[in-house]
Structures are given as C-alpha cells and as structure tokens.
ZATOR-186551 format. One record per residue (C-alpha): x negated, y negated, z negated. Coordinates in nm, 2 decimals. Layout:
<sites>
      x      y      z
      X      Y      Z
...
</sites>
This chain:
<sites>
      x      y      z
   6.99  14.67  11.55
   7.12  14.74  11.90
   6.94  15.00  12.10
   6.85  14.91  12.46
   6.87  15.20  12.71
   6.71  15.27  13.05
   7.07  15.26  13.21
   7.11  14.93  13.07
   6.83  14.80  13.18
   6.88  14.93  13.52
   7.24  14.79  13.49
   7.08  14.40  13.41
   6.82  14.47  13.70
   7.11  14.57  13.96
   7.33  14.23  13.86
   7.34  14.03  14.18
   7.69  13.92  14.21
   7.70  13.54  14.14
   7.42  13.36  13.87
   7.30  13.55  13.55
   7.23  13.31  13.23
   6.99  13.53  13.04
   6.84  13.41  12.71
   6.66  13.49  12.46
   6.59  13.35  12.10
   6.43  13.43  11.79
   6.67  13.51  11.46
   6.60  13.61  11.07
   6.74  13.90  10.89
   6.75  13.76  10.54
   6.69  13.36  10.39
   6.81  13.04  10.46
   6.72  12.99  10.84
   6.98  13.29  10.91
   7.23  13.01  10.89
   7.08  12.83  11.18
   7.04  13.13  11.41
   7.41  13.05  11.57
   7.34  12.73  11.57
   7.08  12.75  11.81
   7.29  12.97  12.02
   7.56  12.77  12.02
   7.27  12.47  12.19
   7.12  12.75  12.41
   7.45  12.79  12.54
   7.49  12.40  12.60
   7.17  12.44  12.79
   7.28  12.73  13.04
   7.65  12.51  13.09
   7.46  12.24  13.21
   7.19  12.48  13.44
   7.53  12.64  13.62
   7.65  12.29  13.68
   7.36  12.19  13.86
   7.38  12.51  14.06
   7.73  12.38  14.16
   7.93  12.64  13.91
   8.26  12.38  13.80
   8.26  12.36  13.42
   8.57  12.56  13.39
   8.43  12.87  13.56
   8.08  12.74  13.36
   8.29  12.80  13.06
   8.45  13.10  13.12
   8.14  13.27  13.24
   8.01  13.14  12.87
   8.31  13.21  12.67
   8.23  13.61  12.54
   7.86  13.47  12.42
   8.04  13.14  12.25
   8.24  13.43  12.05
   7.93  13.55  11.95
   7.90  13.22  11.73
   8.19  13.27  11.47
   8.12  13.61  11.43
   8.00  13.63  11.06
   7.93  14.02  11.06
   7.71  13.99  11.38
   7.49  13.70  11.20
   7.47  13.93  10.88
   7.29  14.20  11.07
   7.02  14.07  11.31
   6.67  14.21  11.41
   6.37  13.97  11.54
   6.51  13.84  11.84
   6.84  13.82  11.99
   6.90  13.87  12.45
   7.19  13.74  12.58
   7.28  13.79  12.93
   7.62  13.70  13.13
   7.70  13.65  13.45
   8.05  13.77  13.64
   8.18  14.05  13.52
   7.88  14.14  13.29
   7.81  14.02  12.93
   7.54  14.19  12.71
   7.43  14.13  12.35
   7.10  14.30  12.18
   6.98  14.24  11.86
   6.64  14.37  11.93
   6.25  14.42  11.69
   6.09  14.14  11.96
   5.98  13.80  11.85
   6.14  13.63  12.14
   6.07  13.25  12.21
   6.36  13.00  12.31
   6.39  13.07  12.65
   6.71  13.00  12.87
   6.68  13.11  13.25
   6.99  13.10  13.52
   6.92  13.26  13.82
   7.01  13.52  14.10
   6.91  13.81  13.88
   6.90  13.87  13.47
   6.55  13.82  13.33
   6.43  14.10  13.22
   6.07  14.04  13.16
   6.08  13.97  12.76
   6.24  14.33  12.74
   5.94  14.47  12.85
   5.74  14.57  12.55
   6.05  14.80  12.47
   5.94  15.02  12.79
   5.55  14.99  12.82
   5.34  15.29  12.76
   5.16  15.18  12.47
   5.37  15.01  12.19
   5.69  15.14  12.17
   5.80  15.44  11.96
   6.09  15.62  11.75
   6.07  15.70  11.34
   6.29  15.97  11.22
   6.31  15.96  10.87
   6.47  16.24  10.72
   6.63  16.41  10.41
   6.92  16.62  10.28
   7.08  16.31  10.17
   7.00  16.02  10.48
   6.93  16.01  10.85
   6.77  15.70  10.96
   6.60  15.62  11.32
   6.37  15.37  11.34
   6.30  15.21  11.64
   5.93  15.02  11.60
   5.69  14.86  11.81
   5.33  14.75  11.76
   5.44  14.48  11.52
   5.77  14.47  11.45
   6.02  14.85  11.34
   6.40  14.79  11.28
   6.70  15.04  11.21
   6.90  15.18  11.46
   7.25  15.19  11.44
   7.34  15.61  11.51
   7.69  15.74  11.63
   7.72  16.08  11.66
   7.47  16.21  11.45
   7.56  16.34  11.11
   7.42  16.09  10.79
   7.33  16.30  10.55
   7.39  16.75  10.49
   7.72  16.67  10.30
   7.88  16.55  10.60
   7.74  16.80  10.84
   7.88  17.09  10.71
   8.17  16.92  10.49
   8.42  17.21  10.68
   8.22  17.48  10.60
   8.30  17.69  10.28
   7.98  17.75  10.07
   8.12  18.11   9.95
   8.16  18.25  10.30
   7.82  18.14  10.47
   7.56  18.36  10.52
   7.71  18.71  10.37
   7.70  18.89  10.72
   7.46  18.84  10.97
   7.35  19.04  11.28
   7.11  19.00  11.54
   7.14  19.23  11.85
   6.91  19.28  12.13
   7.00  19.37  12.47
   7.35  19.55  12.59
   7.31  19.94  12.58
   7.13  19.90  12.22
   6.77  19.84  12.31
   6.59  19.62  12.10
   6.89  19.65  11.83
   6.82  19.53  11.49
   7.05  19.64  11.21
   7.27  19.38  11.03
   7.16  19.18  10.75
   7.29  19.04  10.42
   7.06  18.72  10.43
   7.31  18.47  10.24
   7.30  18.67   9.92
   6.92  18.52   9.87
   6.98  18.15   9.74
   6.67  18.00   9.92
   6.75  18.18  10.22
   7.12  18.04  10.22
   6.97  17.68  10.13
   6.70  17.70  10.44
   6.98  17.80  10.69
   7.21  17.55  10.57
   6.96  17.29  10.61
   6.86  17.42  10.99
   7.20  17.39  11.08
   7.25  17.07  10.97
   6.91  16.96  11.14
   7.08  17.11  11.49
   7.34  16.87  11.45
   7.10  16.61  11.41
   6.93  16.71  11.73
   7.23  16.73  11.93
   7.33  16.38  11.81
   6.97  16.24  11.92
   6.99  16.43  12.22
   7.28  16.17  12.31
   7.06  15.85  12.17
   6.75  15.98  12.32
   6.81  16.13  12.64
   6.68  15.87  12.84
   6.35  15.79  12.67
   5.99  15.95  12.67
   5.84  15.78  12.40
   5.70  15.94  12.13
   5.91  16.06  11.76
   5.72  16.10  11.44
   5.97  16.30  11.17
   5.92  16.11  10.82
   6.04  16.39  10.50
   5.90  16.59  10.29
   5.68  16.89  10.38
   5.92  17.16  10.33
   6.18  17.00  10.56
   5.96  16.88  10.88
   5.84  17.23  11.00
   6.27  17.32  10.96
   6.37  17.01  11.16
   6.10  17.13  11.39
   6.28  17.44  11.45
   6.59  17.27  11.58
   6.42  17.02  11.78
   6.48  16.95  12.13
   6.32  16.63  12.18
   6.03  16.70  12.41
   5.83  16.37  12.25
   5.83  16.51  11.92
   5.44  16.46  11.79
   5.32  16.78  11.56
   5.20  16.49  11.27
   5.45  16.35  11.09
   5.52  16.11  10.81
   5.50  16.29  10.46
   5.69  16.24  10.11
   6.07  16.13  10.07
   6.14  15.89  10.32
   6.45  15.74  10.06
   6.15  15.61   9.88
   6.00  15.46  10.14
   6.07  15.09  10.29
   6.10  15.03  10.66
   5.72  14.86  10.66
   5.54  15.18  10.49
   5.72  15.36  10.71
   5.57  15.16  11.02
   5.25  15.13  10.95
   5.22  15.51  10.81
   5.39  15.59  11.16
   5.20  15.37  11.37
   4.84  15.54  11.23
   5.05  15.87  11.40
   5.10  15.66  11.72
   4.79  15.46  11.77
   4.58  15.71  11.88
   4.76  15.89  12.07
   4.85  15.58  12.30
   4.49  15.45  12.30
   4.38  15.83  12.46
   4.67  15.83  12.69
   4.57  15.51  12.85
   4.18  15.58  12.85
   4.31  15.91  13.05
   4.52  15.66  13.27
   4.24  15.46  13.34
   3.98  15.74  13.41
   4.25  15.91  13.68
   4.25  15.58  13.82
   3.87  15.56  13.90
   3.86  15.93  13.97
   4.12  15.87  14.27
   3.99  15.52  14.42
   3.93  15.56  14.79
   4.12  15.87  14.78
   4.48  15.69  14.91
   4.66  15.75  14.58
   4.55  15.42  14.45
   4.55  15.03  14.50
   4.51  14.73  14.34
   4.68  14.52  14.60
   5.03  14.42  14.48
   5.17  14.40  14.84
   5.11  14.75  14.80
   5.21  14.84  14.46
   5.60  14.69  14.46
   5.71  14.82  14.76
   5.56  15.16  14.60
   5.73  15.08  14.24
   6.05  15.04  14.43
   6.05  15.36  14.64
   5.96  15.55  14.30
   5.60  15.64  14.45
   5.38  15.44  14.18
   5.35  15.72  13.83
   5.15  15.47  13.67
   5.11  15.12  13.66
   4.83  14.85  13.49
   4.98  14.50  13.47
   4.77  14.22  13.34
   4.96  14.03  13.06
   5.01  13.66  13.07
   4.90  13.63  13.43
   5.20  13.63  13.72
   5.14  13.70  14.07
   5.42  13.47  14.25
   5.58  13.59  14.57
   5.89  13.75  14.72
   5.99  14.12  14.84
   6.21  14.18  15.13
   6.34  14.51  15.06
   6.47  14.56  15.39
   6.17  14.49  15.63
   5.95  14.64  15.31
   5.74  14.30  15.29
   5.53  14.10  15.00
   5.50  13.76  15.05
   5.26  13.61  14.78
   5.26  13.28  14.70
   4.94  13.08  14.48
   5.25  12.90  14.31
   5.62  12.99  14.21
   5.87  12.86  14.52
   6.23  12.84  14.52
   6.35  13.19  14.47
   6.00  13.36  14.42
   5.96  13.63  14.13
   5.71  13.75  13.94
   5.59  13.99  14.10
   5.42  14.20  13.85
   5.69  14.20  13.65
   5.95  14.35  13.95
   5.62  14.62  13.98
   5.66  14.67  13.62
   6.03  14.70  13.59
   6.10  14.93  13.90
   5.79  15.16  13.79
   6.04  15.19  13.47
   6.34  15.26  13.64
   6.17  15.54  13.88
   6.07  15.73  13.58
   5.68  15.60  13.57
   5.47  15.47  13.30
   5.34  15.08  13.25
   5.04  14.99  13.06
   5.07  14.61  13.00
   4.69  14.53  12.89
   4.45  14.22  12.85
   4.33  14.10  13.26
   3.97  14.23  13.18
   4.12  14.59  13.12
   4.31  14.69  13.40
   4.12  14.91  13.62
   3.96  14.79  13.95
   3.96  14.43  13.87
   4.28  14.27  13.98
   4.59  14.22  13.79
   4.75  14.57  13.91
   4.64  14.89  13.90
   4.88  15.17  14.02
   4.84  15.52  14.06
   5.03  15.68  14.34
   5.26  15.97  14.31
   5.15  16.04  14.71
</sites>
C-alpha cells in the first residue's frame, strides 16, 4: 500500500497548470475480480481522453497527458499488490498513483484542480490511525481507518533485530560502559560492566534496535498527528517506549505476538485503543465550540470559515458529510460567493474549508449534519 502524505496532498491541492484528470476506483487484493481491476482503468482512462477532448485538449496531447497512467495497465506487479481503492491523478507535469485502504466509487473528474475530496477520510480527526506491530523478528506499520487497515510499504526502517545490528559484533557490545555527569566531575558515576549480564546485554540490544526503528518512522511520520498504538508483547512495548519519539504514541497498546496476529485482529483490537479516544476528543471539540460562541473565535457561516481555513486561522473545523455548500472563493479580493446550485467553475466549498484547515496544520471532524455544532453545515473554531 502507498502512503499518502501532507506534502502530497498539498502538492495535488497547488496543481493549477493546465486540466487535472483525477480518478478514483475501487480494486481487490486477492480473487478473481483482481483481473478486472486494470481493465476498468484502462475504461476510466477512455473516459478522461474523451472529457480533455471536449475541453478542447487535441488527442495527442490527450494522450500524452494519459500515457504514464496507461503504463499503469500492463504492470503485473502493481496489480499483485493493491489496497481498497486505487487514486489516480495527471495533469502536466504531474502524475500520481496511490493504492490506498478507501472503498472508492468509480469516479472520473477533469478539471482546473485535482479532486481531492475522496482522500479525505485519510486526514479527518476521527478515523484515521497508525498500527505498529512489533517483534525481534518483524516490523510492520499499519495504516487503518474506521473500516478498512492495510500494510504500509517502510523504507528506511530496519525489518526485523538481525538487520539492525547485522555490523555489530555480539562479543564486543556492552563490556565497557560509562556514564558521566557534568565537566569538572560533578554528578560522575563510575563505569560499569553491564554487558557481562545476559538479560541486560539482550534489553540493550533490543533498545537500540527500537531507536533505529524510531528514527526510520520519524522519516515516515513526520508529517502526521494521528494517533500510533505499538502491537508486541508486554516485555517489548514499555522498551520501544523508551526510544520513541513519536509524539502520538497512545500509553495502551496491542498485546501478544503480533506475528500471530492477522491484519483484521489487529484492527479491530487497535481500533477498541482508538475509538475512545476520538469520540472524547471530538465531544471536547464540540463543547469549546459552544463555550466560545459570541465570543468572535467562532462561526458557522462558511463565507467566513474558507477565507479563515485559507489564511491558517480556523484550528478546528465541523463539516457536515454528504451535504456540499456550492460557491466560489476569490482569493485575492478574500470573497465567498455561494451558490444554491453548482455553476461552471464553483467548488465545494466545504470541502476547500476542509482541505486548507488540513494543510494549515488544523483538525477536521467530518460528522452526520445533525452533529455539527451550531446547526449549519460548518462549525470552525478560530485560532484568533
């Protein structure tokens, strides 16, 4: 599975030069339909040629725009590992493939900009989470959302404590250690023999092979702020622990030998972790929101809220799912124009609130209409 990043997200928003085919389908990991999953991309495709013909695109540069998705098609080693849902996205100069745990439906859209709105559950508040199931022997990181968990490919991090420490030499670890305190002697502590203990050797051995884990994630993770819950047994969580630097690390954590667990038990053990923790967060959220009303750090009136979102003002944001608030923004002159239906050019307005909210580093509860706070379809907290 491909992991999709806040850069590249922001990268897909920012695509303006020229039209953007964006699409989105659903694919199968294992079983017969797998060998109609390029098939239908291979139609999809047909579908966007004939949308950039109409927008007056000739057929060779139609093509051409096209080609590095049509490659995509013969590829028998991209087929044999798919997730849920495959995005597509090209436009000039800009091609993008993600194999991704969302049940997409068939949707093809050519416009000015990428559509990025089926992406979203990946970056709301509530669903989205990381698994990291570990042992001396395997590293795997999950990436799972409230129905749906799928592996992620890791580079940089080390697979298993073999190939962490493969360099070192066993006989010369751990027979001389010191720990000093400050220059001048103060706070001194004599040196130690710690290696020549074989449980002592075994623990550090196994913390610095968890550092190099963390350093790896750090790499993978360094954009996100959604929650991690550690999978192992008990011994090794509170070591990992130790040599964590995630700051979304949650205290509970997944217990027994995650080798002998399948992805799905590893879900829905995970999202029993997760569940709670989202549902509090967004009854705070939703509390704050009444608490401030009146106050100026609030609204519920979208030609308020995207301008906000897009100045990085808005810290959190209530959008109303299946519902769409048509319109456009004129970033310039900083004005909403709403519309009661979708006009030539118009956006979803919610959505762009959404997506720059996102992008500014705030946080997006996507909720049933009857839960957003204050009635309307938004609900944004202000920054200032």
């Amino acid at each position: 599975m491909d992991m999709l990043t806040l850069d590249e997200l922001k990268a897909l928003v920012d695509q303006v030069d020229g039209a953007c085919v964006s699409i989105f389908m659903p694919t199968h990991r294992v079983g017969a339909e797998t060998s109609q999953d390029p098939i239908r991309l291979k139609n999809l495709l047909g579908e966007a040629e004939s949308r950039l013909r109409t927008l007056g695109l000739r057929s060779p540069q139609a093509r051409k725009l096209l080609d590095p998705a049509r490659k995509l098609i013969t590829e028998s080693a991209f087929w044999r590992q798919q997730s849920d849902g495959l995005a597509v996205f090209a436009a000039d100069g800009l091609f993008r493939s993600y194999r991704l745990p969302l049940d997409f439906a068939e949707l093809v859209v050519v416009g000015e900009r990428c559509h990025v709105k089926p992406l979203l559950p990946l970056f709301v508040a509530d669903s989205h989470f990381f698994i990291l199931a570990l042992s001396q022997n395997q590293v795997r990181l999950l990436e799972g959302t409230r129905y749906s968990v799928d592996e992620l490919d890791l580079k940089g991090v080390p697979g298993s404590l073999k190939e962490a420490l493969e360099h070192e030499d066993p006989e010369k670890q751990l027979q001389f250690h010191t720990r000093t305190g400050a220059p001048g002697g103060i706070g001194k502590q004599a040196a130690g023999f710690h290696g020549h203990d074989p449980a002592d050797q075994a623990k550090d051995r196994v913390l610095r092979y968890f550092r190099q884990v963390d350093e790896g994630l750090g790499q993978v993770l360094r954009d996100e702020s959604v929650p991690l819950v550690l999978a192992g047994v008990d011994y090794l969580l509170p070591l990992y622990k130790q040599a964590n630097t995630y700051p979304h690390l949650l205290e509970s954590g997944v217990t027994g030998n995650p080798e002998k667990l399948a992805q799905a038990e590893l879900h829905g053990r995970a999202w029993e972790i997760v569940q709670p923790r989202f549902l509090e967060a967004k009854q705070a959220a939703s509390a704050q929101y009444h608490e401030l009303a009146g106050t100026g750090k609030t609204s519920a009136d979208i030609r308020e809220v995207v301008p906000a979102a897009y100045h990085g003002r808005v810290h959190t944001l209530f959008i109303a799912v299946g519902v769409q608030q048509w319109g456009r923004f004129d970033l310039d002159a900083k004005v909403v124009d709403l519309h009661d239906a979708p006009a030539p050019g118009d956006q979803d307005l919610l959505d762009l609130a959404a997506i720059q909210t996102i992008l500014n580093g705030g946080t997006v509860y996507a909720v049933d209409a009857e839960r957003v706070p204050g009635g309307s379809p938004s609900a944004a907290i202000f920054r200032y």
